[in-house]
C-alpha positions in Angstrom: 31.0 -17.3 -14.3 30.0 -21.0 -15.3 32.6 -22.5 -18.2 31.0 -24.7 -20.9 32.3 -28.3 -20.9 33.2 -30.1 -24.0 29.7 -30.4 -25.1 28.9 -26.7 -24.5 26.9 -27.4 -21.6 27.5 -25.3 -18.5 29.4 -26.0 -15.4 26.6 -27.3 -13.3 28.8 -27.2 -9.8 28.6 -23.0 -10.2 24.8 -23.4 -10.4 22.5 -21.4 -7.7 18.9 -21.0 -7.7 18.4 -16.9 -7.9 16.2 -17.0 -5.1 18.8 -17.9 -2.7 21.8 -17.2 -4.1 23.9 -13.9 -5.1 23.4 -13.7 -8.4 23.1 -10.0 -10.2 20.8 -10.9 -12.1 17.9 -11.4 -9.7 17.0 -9.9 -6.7 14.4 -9.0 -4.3 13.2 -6.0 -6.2 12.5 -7.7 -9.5 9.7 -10.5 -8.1 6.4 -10.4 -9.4 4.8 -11.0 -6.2 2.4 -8.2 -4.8 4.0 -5.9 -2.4 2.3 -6.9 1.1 0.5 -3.1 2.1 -2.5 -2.8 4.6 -5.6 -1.5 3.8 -8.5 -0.9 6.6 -11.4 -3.3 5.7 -14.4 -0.4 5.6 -17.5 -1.6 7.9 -19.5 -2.0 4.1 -16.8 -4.7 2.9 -17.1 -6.9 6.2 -20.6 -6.8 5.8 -20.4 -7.7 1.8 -17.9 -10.2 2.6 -20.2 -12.0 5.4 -23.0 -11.7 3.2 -21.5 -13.8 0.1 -20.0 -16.4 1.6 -23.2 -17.3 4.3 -26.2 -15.6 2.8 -25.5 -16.1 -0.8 -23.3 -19.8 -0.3 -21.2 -18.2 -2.3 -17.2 -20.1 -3.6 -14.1 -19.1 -2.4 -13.2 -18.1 -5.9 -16.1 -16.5 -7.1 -15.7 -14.0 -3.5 -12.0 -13.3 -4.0 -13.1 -11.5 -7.5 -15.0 -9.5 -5.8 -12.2 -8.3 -3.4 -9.4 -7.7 -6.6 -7.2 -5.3 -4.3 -6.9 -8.4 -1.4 -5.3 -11.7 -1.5 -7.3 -14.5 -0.9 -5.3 -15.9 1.9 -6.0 -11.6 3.6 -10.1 -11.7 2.4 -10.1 -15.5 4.1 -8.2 -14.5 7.3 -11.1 -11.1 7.2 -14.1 -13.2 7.0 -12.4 -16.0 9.9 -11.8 -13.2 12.2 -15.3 -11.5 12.0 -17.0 -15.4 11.9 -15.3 -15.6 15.2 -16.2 -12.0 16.3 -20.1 -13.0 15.5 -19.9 -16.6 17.7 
């Protein structure tokens, strides 16, 4: 692995991020990221979901606690798609 130099720093030329390099010390497995699954928005949650964000004027923020099993960027995409469905 990387050699110290003379004042016991290490060999920066050896150096590569984890994410893209080899290194057994990190890999895919260990990220703390959320495992991407897919879960069936239920016809109650679509209607919850419309109803914060234009009946109540509700935040981004304040709807995405409300959803704590869905990203934001998934309960965003839901409400897009059935805004569009309603046009």
């Amino acid at each position: 692995m990387g050699e110290e130099d003379e004042d016991g720093d290490k060999d920066a030329s050896e150096y590569t991020p984890y994410a893209i390099g080899s290194s057994k010390e990190f890999s895919r497995d260990d990220m703390r990221c959320r495992q991407r699954t897919h879960k069936s928005w239920l016809e109650s949650d679509e209607e919850r979901l419309l109803s914060y964000r234009d009946k109540m004027g509700m935040e981004w923020k304040d709807i995405f606690e409300r959803f704590p099993d869905r990203s934001a960027g998934a309960v965003k995409l839901r409400y897009y798609t059935l805004y569009k469905k309603d046009s």
